[in-house]
Every structure is written in C-alpha cells, then in structure tokens.
C-alpha positions, 0 to 999 in steps of 0.5 A: 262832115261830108268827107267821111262815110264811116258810119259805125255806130260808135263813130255816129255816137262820138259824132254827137258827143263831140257836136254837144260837146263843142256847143256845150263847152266852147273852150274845150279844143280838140287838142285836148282828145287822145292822140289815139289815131283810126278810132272810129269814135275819136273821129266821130268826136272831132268830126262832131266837132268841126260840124258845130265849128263849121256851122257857128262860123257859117251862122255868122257869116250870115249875118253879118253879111247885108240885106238890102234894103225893100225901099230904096228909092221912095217911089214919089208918084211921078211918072217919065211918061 
C-alpha cells in the first residue's frame, strides 16, 4: 500500500505471502494474524493483504459500472442541410 515505505526484506516477503494468501484462501481474515504489533513482516502481511482486497474491489467496481453505447442514434442518412 501506498502509506508504507517500509521496505525491508521481510516486510516485501510478508507482503506477497499475505497478496497470495488473501487470492488464495479468500475466507482467511486478517484477524486470524498475530496480534504482534510493528513486526515488519506482519504488516507486510496485511498490507498484501489489503492490496489484493483493494484491487478485487476496484476490479468490480469496473465493471460494474456502464459502457456506453458506439451506436446510439442510428445514423438514418439524412441530412438538416
């Protein structure tokens, strides 16, 4: 996510394991993690998390949203010249 710059190897590392994770296993919640607080690979974990969260949701948002349409009006060759 875009508010962390932490960018240790074990945060990176629990970041993938937690976008995986969450793709992977949709019921597994994040309360499930530790309560282990300022552990750079817990919140590389969640953050993963709520990327893939955040990405899914953003994903069908777009398409649910309308496209509109190429032929609206039916151009029926005449002219107001």
């Amino acid at each position: 996510m875009e508010k962390t710059t932490n960018t240790s190897p074990n945060y990176l590392k629990g970041f993938n394991q937690g976008y995986q994770l969450a793709k992977e296993v949709p019921e597994f919640f994040m309360k499930d993690l530790p309560k282990t607080q300022n552990k750079p690979r817990i919140e590389g974990i969640v953050d993963g998390m709520r990327q893939y969260h955040h990405e899914r949701y953003i994903s069908k948002q777009k398409s649910k949203t309308p496209k509109p349409s190429q032929n609206k009006a039916p151009d029926k060759g005449i002219s107001r010249n």
